[in-house]
N, C-alpha and C positions, 0 to 999 in steps of 0.2 A: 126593778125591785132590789137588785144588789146594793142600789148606793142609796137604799131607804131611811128616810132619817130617825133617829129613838122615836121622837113623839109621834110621828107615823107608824110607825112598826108598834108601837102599843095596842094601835086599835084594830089591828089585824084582827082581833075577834071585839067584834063588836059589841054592844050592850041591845038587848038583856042578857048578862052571861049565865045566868044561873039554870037556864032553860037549854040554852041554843050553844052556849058552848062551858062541855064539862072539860075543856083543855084549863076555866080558868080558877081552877081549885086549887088553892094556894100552895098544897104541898107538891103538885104537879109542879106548877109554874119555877118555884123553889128548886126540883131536881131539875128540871131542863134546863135552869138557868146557871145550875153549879158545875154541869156540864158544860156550857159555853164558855165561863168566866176557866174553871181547868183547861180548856184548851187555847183558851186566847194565846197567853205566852208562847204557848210552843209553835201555834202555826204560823203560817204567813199568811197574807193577805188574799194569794190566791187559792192557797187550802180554803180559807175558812169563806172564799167564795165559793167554790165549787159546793162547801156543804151548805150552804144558805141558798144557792141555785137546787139543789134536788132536793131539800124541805121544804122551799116553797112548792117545787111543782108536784111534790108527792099533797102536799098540803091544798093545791089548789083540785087538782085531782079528787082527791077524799070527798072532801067537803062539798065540790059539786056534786056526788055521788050520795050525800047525805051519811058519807061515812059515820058520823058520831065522834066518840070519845076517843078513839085513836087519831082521827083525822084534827080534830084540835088540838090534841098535842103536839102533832107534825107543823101544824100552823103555827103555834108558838113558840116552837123550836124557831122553825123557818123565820120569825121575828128575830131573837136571840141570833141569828147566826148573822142577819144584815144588820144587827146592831154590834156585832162583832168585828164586822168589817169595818163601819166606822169608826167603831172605841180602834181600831188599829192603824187609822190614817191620824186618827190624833194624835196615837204615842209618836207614830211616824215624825206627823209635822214638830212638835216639842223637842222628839232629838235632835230633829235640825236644827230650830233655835236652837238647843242647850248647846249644843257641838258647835254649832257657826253654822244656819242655813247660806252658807259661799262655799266660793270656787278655793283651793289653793294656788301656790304659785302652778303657773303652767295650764289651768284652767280647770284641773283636774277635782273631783268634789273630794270631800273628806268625806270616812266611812261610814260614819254616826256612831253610835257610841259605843260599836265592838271594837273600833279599829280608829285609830285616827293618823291620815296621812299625812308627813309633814313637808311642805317645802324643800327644795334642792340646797337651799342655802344653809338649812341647817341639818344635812348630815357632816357636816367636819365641825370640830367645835372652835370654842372662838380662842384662838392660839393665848388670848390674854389669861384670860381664864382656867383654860387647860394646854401648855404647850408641853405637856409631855415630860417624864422625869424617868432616871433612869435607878437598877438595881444594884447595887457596887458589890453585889456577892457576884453577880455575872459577869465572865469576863469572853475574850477571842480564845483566851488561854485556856479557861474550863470547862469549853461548854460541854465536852463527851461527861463531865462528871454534874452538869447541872442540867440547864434547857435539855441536852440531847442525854441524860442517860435510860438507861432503860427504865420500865415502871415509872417513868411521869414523876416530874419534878413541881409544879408548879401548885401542886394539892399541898404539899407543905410549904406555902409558904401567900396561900388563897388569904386575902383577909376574913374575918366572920360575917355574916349576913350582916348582921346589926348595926356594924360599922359602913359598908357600904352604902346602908337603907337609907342613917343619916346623912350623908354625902349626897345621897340622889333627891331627899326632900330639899335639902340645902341648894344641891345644882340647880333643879328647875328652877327655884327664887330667882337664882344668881342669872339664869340666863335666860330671864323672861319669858320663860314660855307662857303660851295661852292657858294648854292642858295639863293639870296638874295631876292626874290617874297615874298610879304608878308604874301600871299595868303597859304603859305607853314604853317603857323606856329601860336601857340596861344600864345599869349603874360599869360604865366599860371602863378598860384601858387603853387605854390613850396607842401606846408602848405595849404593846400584850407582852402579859407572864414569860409566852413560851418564845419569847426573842428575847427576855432580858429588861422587861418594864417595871418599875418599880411597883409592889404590891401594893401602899398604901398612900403614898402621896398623893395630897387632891390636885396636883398639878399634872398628876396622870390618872385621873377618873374624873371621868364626865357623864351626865345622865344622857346617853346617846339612843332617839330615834328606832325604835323598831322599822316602823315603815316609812320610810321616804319617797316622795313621788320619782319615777323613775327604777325606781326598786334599791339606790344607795341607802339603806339604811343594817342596822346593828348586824342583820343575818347574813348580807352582804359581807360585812368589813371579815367575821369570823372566816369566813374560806380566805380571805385574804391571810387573816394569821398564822392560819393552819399550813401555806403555800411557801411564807417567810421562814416559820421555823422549821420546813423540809430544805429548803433551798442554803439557809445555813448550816444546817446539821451537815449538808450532803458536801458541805465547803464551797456552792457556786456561789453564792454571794457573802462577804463579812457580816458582822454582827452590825458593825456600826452602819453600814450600806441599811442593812435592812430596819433599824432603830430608825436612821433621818428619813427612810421614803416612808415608811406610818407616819409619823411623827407631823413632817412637813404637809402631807396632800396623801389619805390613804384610797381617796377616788384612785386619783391618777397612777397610785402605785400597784391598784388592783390592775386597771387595763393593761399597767406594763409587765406584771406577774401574773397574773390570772385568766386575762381575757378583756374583749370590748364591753362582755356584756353582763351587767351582776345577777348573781346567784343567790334566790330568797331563799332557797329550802332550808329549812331550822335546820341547824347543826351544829355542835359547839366544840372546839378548840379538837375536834377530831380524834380524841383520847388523852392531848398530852396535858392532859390534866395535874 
């Protein structure tokens, strides 16, 4: 009965209705139906089975029982809930279409369309593209009065929304992606703020990857910036040390500062805003 199909599930009260089922009196049918289509979105497939399994068998119950007017309305809820389920394997099967029903690299599926995972090849961007520029207000010489002074440095000197938004409609063009949702991607720095990267240059911002199979992607690299500008602040590494290893390969510079293994948890530049 779950995977019942609309034109079946109609005739779950039969004809004559007018006699034998007062479930099908159009302002009934109307409310129980506004209730199903309100919860469609919200549930998932296996809520909105579980309530179409206990309308049906409250409904078949009743109605053996010669329930009446309550018992058809349980009936044709119990319709509405197994037609719920399939209106939800539809939206299901379309976002696959619309997203790519495939595999990504690695074999891995993509999310549908809350999330889209992308390939390993592209979290580093393409050096042509974006090889990184640098700040000429930052120097080895300043940094206790810039990157490292107290109260955060890099909020003056943040470019505006507006300006990065167009840079990131422009990046994706540029670097062919599939997915064009904004929502996918951080309009980044190549060279972050808080080591010393140039704020506005497109040669250091690139529309970079939330999620990457593997877990390399935008939330990953930020622990890595946040680990560079402590590491230079603290004088164990130079400025220019920690500019070339972003710059060049910031996978590999994370393993060598960070750890083997990337760190999704949302978090951004760690204060030094």
């Amino acid at each position: 009965m779950i995977g019942l199909p609309p034109w079946r599930a109609a005739t779950l009260c039969p004809v004559p209705t007018e006699k034998r089922c007062h479930g099908s009196n159009p302002t009934t049918q109307a409310f129980i139906r506004s209730i199903f289509l309100a919860m469609l979105p919200a549930c998932g497939k296996n809520v909105l089975a579980r309530i179409a399994f206990s309308f049906i068998v409250m409904a078949g119950t009743m109605t053996n029982a010669n329930a009446g007017l309550f018992g058809h309305i349980i009936e044709h809820a119990a319709a509405y809930a197994a037609g719920g389920v399939a209106a939800h394997e539809v939206e299901r099967h379309l976002d696959q279409r619309n997203q790519g029903d495939r595999t990504n690299a690695g074999g891995v599926a993509a999310e549908g369309r809350y999330a889209v995972a992308f390939p390993l090849s592209e979290a580093e961007p393409n050096p042509r593209l974006t090889p990184g520029a640098l700040n000429p207000a930052v120097t080895q010489a300043n940094i206790r009065e810039t990157i490292c002074r107290r109260g955060g440095y890099t909020k003056s000197i943040r470019p505006p929304e507006g300006y990065t938004e167009k840079l990131k409609r422009e990046g994706i063009r540029q670097y062919g992606y599939t997915y064009h949702r904004l929502r996918d991607y951080e309009e980044d720095h190549l060279i972050s703020l808080e080591i010393g990267g140039s704020p506005d240059s497109p040669q250091n911002l690139w529309p970079e990857p939330h999620h990457v199979i593997g877990g390399w992607g935008s939330y990953t690299k930020d622990k890595l910036e946040n680990r560079l500008h402590a590491l230079v602040c603290h004088g164990q590494i130079s400025l220019a040390t920690a500019q070339h290893d972003i710059a060049t390969n910031w996978i590999a510079a994370y393993k060598q500062y960070v750890g083997p293994q990337p760190d999704q948890t949302r978090s951004h530049h760690g204060g030094y805003q």
